[in-house]
C-alpha positions as protocol buffer text, in pm:
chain_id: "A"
residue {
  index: 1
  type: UNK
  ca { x: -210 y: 385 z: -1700 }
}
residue {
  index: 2
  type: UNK
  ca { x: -341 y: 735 z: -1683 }
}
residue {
  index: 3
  type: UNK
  ca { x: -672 y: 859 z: -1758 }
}
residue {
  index: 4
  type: UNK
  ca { x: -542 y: 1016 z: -2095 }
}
residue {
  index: 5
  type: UNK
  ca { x: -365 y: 646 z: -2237 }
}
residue {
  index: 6
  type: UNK
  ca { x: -41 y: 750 z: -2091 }
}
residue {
  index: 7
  type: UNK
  ca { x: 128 y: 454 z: -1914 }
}
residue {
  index: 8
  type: UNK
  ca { x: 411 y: 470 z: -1672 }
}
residue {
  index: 9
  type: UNK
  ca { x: 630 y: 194 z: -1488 }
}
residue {
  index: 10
  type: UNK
  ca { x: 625 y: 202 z: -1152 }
}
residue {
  index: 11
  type: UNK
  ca { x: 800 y: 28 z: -899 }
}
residue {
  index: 12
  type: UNK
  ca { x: 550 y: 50 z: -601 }
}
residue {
  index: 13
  type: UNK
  ca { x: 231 y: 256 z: -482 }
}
residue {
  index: 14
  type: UNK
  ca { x: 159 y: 401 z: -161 }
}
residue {
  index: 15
  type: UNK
  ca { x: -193 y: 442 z: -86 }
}
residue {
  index: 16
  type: UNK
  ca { x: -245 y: 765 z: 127 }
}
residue {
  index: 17
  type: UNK
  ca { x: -635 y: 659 z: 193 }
}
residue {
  index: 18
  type: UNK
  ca { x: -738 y: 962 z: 365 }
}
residue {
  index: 19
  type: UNK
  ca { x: -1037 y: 949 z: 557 }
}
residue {
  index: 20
  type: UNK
  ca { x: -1322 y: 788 z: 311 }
}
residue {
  index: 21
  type: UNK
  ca { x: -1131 y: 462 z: 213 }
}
residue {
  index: 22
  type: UNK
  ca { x: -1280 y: 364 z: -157 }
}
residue {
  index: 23
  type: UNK
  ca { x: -1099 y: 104 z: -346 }
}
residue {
  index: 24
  type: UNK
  ca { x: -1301 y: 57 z: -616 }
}
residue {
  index: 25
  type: UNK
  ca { x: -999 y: 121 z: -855 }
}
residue {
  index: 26
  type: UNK
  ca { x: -812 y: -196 z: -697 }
}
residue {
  index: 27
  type: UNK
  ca { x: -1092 y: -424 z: -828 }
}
residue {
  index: 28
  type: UNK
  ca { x: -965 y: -738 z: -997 }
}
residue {
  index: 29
  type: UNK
  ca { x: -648 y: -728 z: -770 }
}
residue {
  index: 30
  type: UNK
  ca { x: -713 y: -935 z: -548 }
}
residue {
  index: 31
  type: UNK
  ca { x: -605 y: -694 z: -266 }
}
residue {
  index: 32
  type: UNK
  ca { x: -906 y: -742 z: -52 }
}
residue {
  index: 33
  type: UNK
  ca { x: -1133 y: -1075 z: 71 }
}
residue {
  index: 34
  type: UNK
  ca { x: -1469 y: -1135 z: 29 }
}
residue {
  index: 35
  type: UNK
  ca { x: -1575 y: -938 z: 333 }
}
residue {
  index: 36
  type: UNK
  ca { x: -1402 y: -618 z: 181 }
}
residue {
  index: 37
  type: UNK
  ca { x: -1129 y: -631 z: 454 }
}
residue {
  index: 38
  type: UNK
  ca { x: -791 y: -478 z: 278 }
}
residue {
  index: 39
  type: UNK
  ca { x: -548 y: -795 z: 357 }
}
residue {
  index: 40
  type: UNK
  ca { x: -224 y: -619 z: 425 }
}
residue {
  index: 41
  type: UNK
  ca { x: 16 y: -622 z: 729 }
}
residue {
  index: 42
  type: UNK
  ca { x: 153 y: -318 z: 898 }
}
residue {
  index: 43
  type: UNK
  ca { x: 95 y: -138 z: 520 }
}
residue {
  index: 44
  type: UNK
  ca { x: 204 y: -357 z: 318 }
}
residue {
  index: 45
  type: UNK
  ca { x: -27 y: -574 z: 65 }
}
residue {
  index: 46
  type: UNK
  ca { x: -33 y: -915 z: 133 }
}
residue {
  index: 47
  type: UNK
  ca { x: -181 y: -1041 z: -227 }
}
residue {
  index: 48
  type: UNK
  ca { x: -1 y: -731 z: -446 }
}
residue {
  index: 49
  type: UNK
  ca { x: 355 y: -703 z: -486 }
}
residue {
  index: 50
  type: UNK
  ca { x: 477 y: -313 z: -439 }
}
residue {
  index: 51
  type: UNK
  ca { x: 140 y: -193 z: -332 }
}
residue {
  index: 52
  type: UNK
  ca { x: 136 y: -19 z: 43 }
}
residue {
  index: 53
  type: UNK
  ca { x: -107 y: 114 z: 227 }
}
residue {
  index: 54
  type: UNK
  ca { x: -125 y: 438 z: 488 }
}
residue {
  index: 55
  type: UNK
  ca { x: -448 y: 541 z: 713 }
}
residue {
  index: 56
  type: UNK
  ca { x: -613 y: 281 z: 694 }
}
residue {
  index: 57
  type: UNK
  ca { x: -844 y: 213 z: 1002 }
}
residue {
  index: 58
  type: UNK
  ca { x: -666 y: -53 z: 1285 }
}
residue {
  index: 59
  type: UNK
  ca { x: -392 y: -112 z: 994 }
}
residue {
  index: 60
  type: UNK
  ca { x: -135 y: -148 z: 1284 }
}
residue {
  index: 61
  type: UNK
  ca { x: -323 y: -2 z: 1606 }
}
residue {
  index: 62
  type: UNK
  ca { x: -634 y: 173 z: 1701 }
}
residue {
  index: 63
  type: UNK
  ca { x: -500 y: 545 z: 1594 }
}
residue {
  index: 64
  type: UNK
  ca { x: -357 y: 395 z: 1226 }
}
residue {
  index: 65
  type: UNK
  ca { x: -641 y: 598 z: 1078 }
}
residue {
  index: 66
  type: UNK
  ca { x: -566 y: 924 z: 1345 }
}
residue {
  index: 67
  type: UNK
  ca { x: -302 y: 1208 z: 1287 }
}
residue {
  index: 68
  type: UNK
  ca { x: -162 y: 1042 z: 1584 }
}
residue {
  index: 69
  type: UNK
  ca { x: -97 y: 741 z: 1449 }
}
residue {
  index: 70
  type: UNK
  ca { x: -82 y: 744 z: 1068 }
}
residue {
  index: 71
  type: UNK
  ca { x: 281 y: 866 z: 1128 }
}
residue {
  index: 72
  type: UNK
  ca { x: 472 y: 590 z: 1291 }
}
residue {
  index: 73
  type: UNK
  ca { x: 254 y: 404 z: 1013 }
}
residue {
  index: 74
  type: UNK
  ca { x: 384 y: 605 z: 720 }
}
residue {
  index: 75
  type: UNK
  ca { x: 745 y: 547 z: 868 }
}
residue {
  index: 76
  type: UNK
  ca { x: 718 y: 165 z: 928 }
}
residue {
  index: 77
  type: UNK
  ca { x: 579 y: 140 z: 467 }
}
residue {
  index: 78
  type: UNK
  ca { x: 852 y: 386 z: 430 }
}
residue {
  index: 79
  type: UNK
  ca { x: 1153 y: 128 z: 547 }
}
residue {
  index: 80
  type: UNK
  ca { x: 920 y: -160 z: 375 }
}
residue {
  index: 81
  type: UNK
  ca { x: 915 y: 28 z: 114 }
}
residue {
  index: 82
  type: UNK
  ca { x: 1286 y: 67 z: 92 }
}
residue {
  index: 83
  type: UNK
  ca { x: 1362 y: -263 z: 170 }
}
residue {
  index: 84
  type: UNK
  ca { x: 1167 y: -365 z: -119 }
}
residue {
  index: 85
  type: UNK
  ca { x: 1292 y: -166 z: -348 }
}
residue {
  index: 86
  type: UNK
  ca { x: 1644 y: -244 z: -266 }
}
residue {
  index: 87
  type: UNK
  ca { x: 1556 y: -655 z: -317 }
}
residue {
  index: 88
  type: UNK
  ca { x: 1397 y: -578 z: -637 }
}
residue {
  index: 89
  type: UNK
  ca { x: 1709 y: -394 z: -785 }
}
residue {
  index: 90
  type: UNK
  ca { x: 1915 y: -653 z: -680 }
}
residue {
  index: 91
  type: UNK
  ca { x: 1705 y: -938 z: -833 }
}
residue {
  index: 92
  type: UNK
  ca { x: 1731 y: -684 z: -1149 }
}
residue {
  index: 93
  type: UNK
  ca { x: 2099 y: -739 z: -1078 }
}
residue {
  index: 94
  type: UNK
  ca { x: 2156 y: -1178 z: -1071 }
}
């Protein structure tokens, strides 16, 4: 849901999270512990379904949070990404 009311369905969000991480707007999702650690594996959300993460800091190596290494990040959501998007249309499907 937008700001102005306005909702729109989504199939999955990719969190570009720059580099002052604040996810106060994922409250109530679940998507982090108690010790504010985001629980996700190589980008992807471990707790929400269709939510992916990219920059965040040691999210698959050291430089996941450095120009260096937020691309081989952003390409390993990106086929996760497609993967599950593919599944979903074919549960859609049966």
């Amino acid at each position: 849901m937008w700001r102005d009311g306005q909702e729109d369905s989504v199939d999955s969000i990719i969190l570009a999270t720059g580099y002052r991480f604040q996810p106060d707007y994922l409250t109530g999702l679940g998507a982090w512990n108690d010790h504010g650690q985001i629980l996700q594996q190589s980008g992807r959300s471990l707790t929400v379904p269709g939510l992916f993460y990219v920059g965040l800091s040691f999210q698959r190596t050291y430089a996941s949070a450095t120009l260096r290494g937020v691309g081989p990040d952003a390409a390993l959501v990106v086929r996760q990404l497609r993967r599950a998007l593919r599944a979903s249309r074919q549960d859609e499907r049966s």
